[in-house]
FITOR-120613 format. One record per residue: residue number from 1; residue in one letter; x, y, z of N, C-alpha, C in turn. Coordinates in nm, 2 decimals, always signed. Example, Ala and Ser with C-alpha at 12.3 -4.5 7.8 and 13.67 -1.06 7.14 Angstrom:
% residues 2
num:residu:n_u:n_v:n_w:ca_u:ca_v:ca_w:c_u:c_v:c_w
1:a:+1.32:-0.57:+0.78:+1.23:-0.45:+0.78:+1.32:-0.33:+0.78
2:s:+1.28:-0.22:+0.71:+1.37:-0.11:+0.71:+1.29:+0.00:+0.79
END
This chain:
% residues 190
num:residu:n_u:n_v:n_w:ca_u:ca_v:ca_w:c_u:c_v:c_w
1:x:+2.10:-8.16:+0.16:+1.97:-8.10:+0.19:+1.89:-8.18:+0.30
2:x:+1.85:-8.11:+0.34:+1.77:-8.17:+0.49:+1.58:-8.25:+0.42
3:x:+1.59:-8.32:+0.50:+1.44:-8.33:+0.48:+1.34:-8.25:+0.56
4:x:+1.21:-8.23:+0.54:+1.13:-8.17:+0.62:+1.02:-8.24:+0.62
5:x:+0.98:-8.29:+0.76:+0.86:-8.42:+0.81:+0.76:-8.34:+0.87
6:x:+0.65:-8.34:+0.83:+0.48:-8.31:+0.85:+0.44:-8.48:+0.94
7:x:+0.44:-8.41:+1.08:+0.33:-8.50:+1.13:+0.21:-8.46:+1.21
8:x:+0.11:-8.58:+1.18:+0.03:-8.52:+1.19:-0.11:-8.62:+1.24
9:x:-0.16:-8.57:+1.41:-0.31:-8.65:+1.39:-0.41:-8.61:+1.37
10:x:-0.44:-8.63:+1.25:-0.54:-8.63:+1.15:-0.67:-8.69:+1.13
11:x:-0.83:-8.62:+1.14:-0.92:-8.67:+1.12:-0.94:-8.72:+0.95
12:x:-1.05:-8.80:+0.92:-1.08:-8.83:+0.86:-1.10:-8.73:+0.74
13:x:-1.15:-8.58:+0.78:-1.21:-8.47:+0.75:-1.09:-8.42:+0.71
14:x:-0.99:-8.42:+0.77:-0.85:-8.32:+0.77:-0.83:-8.23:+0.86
15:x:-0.93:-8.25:+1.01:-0.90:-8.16:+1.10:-0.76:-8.24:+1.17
16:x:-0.70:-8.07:+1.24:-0.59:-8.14:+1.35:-0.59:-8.11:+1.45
17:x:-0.64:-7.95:+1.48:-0.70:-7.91:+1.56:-0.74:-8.00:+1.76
18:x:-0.65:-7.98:+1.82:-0.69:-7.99:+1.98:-0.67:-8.16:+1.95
19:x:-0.58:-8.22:+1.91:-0.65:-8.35:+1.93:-0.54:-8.44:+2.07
20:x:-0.49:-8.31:+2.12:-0.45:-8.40:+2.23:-0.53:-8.32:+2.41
21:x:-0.61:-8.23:+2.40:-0.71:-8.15:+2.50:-0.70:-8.03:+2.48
22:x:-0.62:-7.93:+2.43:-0.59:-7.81:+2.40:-0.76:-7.77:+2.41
23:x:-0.76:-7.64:+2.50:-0.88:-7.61:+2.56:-0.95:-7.49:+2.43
24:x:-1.06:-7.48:+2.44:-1.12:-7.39:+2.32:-1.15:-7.44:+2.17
25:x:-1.18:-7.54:+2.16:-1.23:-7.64:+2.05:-1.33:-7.73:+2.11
26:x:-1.45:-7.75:+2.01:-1.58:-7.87:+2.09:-1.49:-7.94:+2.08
27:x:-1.44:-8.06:+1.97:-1.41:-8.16:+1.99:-1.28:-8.21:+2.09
28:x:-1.19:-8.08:+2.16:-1.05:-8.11:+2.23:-1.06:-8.26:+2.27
29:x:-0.98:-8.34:+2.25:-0.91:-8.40:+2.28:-1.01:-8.55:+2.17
30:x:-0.97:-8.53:+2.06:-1.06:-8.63:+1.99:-0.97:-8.75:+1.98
31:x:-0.84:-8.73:+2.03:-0.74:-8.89:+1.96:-0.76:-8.97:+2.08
32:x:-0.80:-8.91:+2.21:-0.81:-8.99:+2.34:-0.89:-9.02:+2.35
33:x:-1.02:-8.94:+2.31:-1.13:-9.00:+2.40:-1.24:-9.03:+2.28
34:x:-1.26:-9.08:+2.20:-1.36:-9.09:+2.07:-1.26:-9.24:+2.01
35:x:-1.14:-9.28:+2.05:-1.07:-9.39:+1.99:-0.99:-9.47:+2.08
36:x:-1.04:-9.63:+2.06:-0.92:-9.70:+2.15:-0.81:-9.68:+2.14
37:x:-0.77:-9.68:+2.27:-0.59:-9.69:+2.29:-0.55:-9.81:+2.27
38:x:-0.45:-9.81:+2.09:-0.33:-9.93:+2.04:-0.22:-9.87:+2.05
39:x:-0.13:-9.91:+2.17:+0.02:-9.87:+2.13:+0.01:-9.88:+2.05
40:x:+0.08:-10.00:+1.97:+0.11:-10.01:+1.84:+0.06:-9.89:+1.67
41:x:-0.03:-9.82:+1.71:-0.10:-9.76:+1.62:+0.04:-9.62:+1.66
42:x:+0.11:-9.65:+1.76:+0.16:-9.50:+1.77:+0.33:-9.50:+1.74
43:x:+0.36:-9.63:+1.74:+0.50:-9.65:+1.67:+0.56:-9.54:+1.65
44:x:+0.52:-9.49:+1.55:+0.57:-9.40:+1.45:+0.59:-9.32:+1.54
45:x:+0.58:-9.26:+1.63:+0.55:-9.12:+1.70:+0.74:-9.15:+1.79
46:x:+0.79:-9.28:+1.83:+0.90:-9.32:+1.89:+1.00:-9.30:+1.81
47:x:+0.94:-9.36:+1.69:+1.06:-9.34:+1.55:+1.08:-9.20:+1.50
48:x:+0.98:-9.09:+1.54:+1.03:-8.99:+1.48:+1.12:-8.94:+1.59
49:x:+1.12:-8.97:+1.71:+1.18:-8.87:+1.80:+1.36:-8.96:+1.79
50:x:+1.33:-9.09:+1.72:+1.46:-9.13:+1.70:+1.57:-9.07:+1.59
51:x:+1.46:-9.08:+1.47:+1.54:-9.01:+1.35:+1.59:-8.87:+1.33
52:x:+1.48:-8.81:+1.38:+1.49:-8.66:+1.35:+1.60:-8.59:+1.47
53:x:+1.67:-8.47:+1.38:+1.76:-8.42:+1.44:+1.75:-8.26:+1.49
54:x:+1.61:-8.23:+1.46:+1.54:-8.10:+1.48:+1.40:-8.09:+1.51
55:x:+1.34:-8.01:+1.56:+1.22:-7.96:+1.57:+1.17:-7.87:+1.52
56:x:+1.06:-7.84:+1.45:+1.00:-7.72:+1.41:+0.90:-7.69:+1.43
57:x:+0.83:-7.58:+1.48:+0.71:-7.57:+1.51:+0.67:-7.37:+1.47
58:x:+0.54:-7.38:+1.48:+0.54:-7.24:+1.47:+0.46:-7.18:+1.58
59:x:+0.47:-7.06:+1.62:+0.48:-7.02:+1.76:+0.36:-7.05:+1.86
60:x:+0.25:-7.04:+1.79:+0.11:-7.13:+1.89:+0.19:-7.27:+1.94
61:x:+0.18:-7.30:+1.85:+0.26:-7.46:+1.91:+0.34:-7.47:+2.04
62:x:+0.44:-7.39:+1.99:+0.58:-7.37:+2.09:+0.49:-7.34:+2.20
63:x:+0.41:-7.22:+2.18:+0.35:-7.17:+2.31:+0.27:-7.27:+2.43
64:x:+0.25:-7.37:+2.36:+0.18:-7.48:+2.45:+0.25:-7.57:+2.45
65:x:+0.33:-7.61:+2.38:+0.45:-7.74:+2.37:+0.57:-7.69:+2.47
66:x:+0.57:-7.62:+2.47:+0.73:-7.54:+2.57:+0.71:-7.55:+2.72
67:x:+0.61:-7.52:+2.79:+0.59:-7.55:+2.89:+0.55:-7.68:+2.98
68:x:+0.55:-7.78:+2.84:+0.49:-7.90:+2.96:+0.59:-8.02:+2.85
69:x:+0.64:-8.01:+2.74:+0.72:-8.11:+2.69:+0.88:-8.11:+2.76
70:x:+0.93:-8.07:+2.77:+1.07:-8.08:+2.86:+1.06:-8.13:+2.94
71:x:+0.92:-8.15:+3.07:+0.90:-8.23:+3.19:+0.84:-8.35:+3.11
72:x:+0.82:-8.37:+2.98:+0.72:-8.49:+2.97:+0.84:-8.61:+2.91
73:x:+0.83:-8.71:+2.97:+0.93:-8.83:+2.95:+0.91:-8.87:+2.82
74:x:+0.76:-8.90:+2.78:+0.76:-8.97:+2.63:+0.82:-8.89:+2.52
75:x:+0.86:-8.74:+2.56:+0.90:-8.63:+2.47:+1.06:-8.66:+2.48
76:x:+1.14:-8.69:+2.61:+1.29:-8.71:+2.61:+1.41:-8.65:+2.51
77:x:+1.35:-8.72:+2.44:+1.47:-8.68:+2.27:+1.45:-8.58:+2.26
78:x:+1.34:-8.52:+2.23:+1.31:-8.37:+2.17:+1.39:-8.28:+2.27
79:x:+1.42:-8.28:+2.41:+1.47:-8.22:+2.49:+1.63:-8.14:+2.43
80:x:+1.69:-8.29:+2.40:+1.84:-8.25:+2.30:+1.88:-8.16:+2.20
81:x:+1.75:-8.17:+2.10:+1.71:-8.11:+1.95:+1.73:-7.98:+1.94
82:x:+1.77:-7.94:+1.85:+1.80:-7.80:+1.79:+1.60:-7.77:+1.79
83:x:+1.57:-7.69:+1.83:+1.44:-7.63:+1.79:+1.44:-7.51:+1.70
84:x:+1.34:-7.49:+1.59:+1.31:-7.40:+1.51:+1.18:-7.31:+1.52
85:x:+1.12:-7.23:+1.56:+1.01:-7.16:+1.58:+0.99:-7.01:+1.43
86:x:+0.91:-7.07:+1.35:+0.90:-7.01:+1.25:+0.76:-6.88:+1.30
87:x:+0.78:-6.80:+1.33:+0.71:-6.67:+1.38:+0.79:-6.52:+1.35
88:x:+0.67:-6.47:+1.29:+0.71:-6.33:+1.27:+0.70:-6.24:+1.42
89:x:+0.61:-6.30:+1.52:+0.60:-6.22:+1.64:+0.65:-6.28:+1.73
90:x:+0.73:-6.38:+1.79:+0.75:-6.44:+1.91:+0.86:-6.36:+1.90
91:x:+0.92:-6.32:+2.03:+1.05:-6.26:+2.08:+1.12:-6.35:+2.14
92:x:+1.23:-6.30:+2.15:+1.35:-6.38:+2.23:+1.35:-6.42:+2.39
93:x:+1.32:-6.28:+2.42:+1.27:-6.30:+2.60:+1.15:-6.40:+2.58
94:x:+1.07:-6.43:+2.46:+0.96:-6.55:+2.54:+0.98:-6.67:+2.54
95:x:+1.09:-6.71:+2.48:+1.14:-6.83:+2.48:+1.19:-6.88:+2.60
96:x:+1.16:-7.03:+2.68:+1.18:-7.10:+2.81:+1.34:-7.14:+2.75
97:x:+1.36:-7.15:+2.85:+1.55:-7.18:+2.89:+1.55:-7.30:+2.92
98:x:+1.43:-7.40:+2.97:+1.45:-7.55:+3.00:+1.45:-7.63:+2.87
99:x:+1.47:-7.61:+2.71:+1.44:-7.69:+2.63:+1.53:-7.68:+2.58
100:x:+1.67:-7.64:+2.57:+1.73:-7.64:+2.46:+1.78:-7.55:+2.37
101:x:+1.88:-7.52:+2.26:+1.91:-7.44:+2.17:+1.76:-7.41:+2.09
102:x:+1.68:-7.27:+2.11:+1.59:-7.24:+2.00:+1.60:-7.12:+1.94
103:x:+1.58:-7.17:+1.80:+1.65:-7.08:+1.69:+1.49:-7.06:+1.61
104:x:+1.47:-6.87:+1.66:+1.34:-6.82:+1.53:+1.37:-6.75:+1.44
105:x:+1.27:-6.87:+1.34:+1.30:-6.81:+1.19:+1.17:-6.73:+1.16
106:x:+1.22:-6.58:+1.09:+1.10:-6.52:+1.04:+1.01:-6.52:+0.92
107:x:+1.05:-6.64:+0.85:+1.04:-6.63:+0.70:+1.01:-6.77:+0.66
108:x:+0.93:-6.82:+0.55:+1.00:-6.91:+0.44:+1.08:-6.92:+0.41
109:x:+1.11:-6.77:+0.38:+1.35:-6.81:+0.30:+1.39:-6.85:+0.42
110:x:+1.36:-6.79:+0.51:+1.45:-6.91:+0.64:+1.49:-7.01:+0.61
111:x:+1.37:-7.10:+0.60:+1.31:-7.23:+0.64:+1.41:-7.29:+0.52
112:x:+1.34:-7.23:+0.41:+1.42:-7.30:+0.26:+1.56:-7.25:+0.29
113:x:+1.61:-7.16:+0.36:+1.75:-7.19:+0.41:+1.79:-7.28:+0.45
114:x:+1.73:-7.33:+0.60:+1.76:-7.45:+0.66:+1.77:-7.52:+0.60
115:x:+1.67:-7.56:+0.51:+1.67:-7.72:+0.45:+1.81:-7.75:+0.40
116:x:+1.85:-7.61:+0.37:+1.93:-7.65:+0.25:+2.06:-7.67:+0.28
117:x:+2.11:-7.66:+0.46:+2.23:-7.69:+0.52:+2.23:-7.84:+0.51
118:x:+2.34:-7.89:+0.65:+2.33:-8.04:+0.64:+2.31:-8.06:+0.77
119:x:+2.23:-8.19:+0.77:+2.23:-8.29:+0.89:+2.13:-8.35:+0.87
120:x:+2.00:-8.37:+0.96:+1.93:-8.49:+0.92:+1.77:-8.43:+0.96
121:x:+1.68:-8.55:+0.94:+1.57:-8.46:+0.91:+1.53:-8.33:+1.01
122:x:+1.44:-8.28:+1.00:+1.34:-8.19:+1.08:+1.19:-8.23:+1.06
123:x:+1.15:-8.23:+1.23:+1.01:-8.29:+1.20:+0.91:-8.14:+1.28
124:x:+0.81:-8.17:+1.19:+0.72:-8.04:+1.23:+0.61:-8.10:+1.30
125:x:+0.54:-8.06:+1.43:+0.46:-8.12:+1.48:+0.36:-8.00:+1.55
126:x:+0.22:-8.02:+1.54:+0.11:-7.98:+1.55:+0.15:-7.84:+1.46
127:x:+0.09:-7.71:+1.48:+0.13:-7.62:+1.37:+0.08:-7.60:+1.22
128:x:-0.09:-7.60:+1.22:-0.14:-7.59:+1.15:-0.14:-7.49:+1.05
129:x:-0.10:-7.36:+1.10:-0.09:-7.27:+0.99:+0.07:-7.28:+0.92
130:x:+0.12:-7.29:+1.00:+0.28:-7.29:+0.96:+0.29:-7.46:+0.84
131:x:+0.19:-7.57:+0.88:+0.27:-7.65:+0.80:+0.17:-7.60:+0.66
132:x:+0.02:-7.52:+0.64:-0.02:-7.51:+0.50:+0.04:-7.40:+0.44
133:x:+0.15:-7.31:+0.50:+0.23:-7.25:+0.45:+0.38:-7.28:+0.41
134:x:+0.39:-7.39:+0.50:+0.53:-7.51:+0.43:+0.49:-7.55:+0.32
135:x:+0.36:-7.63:+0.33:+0.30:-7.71:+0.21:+0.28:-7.63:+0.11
136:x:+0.20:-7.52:+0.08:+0.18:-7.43:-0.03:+0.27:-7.39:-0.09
137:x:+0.43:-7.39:-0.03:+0.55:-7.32:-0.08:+0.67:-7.44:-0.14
138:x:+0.57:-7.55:-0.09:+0.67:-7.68:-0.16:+0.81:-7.70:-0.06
139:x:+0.77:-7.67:+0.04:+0.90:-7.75:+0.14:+0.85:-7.85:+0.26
140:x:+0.76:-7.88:+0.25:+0.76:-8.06:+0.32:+0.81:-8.16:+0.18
141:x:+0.84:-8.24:+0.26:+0.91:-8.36:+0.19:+0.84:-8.48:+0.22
142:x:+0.80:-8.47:+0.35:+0.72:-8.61:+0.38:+0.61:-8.59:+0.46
143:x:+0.50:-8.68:+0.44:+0.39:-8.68:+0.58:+0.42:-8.80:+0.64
144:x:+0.38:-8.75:+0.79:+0.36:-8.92:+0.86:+0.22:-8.88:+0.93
145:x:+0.12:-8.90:+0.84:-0.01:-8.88:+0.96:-0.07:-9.05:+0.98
146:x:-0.14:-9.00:+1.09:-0.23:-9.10:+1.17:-0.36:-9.04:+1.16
147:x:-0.43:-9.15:+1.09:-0.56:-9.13:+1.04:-0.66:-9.11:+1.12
148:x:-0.75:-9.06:+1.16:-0.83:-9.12:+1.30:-0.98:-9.13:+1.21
149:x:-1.05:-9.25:+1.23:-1.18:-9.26:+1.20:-1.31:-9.18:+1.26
150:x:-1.25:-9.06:+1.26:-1.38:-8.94:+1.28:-1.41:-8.89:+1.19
151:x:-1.53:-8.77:+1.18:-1.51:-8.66:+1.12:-1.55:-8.57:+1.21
152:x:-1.46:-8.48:+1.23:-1.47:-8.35:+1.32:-1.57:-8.24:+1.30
153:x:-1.55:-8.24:+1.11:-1.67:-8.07:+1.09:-1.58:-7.99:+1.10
154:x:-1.59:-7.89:+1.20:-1.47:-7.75:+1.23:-1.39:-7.80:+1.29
155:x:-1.26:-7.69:+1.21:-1.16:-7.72:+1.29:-1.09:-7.68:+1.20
156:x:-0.92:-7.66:+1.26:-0.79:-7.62:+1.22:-0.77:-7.74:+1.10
157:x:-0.73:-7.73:+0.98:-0.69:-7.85:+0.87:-0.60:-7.83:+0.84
158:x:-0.50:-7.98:+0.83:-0.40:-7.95:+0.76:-0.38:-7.90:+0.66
159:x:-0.44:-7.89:+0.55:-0.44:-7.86:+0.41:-0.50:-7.73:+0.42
160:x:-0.46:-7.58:+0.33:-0.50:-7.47:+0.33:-0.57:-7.53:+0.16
161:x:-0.68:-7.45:+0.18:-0.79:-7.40:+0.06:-0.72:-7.36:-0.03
162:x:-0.60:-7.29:-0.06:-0.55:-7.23:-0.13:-0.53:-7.33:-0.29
163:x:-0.57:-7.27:-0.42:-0.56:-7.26:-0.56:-0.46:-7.28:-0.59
164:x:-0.40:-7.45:-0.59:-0.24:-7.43:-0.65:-0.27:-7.54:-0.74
165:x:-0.13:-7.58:-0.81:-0.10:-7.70:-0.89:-0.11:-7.87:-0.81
166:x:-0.17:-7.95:-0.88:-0.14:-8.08:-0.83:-0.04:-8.11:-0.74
167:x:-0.01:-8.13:-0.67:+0.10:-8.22:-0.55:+0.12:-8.30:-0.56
168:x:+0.16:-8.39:-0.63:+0.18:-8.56:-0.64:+0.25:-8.62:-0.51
169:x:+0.21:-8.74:-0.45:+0.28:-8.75:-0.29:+0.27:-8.91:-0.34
170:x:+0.37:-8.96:-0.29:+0.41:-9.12:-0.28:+0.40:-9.22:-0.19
171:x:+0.29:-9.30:-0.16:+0.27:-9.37:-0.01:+0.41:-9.51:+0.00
172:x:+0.44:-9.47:+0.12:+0.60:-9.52:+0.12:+0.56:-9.63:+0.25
173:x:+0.49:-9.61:+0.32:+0.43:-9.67:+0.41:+0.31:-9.67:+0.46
174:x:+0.25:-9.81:+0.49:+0.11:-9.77:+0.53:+0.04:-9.89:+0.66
175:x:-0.03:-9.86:+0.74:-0.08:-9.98:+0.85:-0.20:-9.94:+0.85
176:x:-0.27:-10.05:+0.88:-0.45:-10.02:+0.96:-0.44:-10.09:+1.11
177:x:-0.53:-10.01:+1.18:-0.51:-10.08:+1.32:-0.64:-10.11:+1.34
178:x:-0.67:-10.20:+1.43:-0.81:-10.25:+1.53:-0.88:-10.13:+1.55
179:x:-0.86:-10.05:+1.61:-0.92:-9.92:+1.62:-0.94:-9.80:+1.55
180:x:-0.90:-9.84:+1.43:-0.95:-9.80:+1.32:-0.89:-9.68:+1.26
181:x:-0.78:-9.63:+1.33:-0.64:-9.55:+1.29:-0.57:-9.63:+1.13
182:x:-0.55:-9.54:+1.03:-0.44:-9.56:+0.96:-0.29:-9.50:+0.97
183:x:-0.22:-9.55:+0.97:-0.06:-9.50:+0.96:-0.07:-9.49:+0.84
184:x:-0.04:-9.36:+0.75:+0.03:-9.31:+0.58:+0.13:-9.19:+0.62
185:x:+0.23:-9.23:+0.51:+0.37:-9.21:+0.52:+0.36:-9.21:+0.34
186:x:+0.35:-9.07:+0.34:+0.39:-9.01:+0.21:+0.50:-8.92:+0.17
187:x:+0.60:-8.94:+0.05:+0.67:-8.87:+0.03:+0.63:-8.80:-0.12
188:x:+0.69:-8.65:-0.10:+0.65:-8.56:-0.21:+0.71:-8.57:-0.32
189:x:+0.60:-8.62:-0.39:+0.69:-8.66:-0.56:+0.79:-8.48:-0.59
190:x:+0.84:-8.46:-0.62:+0.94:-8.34:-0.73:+0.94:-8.36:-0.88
END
């Protein structure tokens, strides 16, 4: 069974919303410009593109990530990756030809298909609605967020409102930085 990785930069608040400039949000671009720049606070972001053997995103994402990650060097690895685009509406013709094998799933059973082949993790990045509908359905396995010492107010959250049972999650790893970012690396109790 595959694992499935939630990352995520994350306010204080639980927004995730624009935090790299994504235009149409007050706050766009809150991880750059509201917080010092610590390499070190971003580690984790090298290690996932090391471990993981897939991508997943859901189609807003893709739609902004697809056109400027292929030319972006710190992205590299992701270039190679099997991509997964979980959308009921994105078509085949809209998919770019410079990234790689991408494979859309229409469904949750997809997804809980996927998992359930073999190889190594899958990391989900930005994809706010797709990961509280991962989450609600019980297929992340792990978070890796980066904390940011804001609070945003409005905005896209990782966590959906939705009325369920407790979640039990396990902190497997954790850092504080000078600038006031936390690294937590949670895995989902079963």
């Amino acid at each position: 069974m595959r694992t499935l990785i939630s990352t995520a930069f994350i306010s204080l608040d639980g927004v995730v919303e624009a935090p790299g400039g994504e235009p149409g949000y007050r706050n766009s671009g809150w991880t750059f410009k509201d917080v010092e720049f610590l390499p070190e606070a971003y580690e984790i972001k090298g290690r996932e593109q090391e471990e993981a053997t897939a991508l997943m995103m859901g189609r807003l994402s893709y739609e902004a990530f697809s056109p400027v990650w292929p030319d972006m060097e710190e992205f590299a690895d992701y270039n190679v990756m099997p991509k997964y685009v979980v959308s009921t509406t994105l078509a085949e013709e809209n998919l770019v030809s410079n990234w790689g094998e991408t494979v859309i799933l229409r469904s949750l059973d997809e997804v809980a298909a996927l998992k359930e082949t073999e190889g190594g993790p899958i990391i989900v990045h930005g994809s706010a609605s797709l990961n509280q509908a991962l989450s609600d359905a019980g297929l992340i396995d792990r978070y890796h967020l980066l904390v940011f010492p804001l609070l945003l107010g409005a905005g896209k959250r990782l966590f959906s409102a939705t009325d369920k049972d407790t979640q039990k999650l396990r902190l497997v790893e954790h850092e504080a930085y000078a600038n006031g970012i936390q690294k937590n690396v949670f895995d989902v109790v079963r």
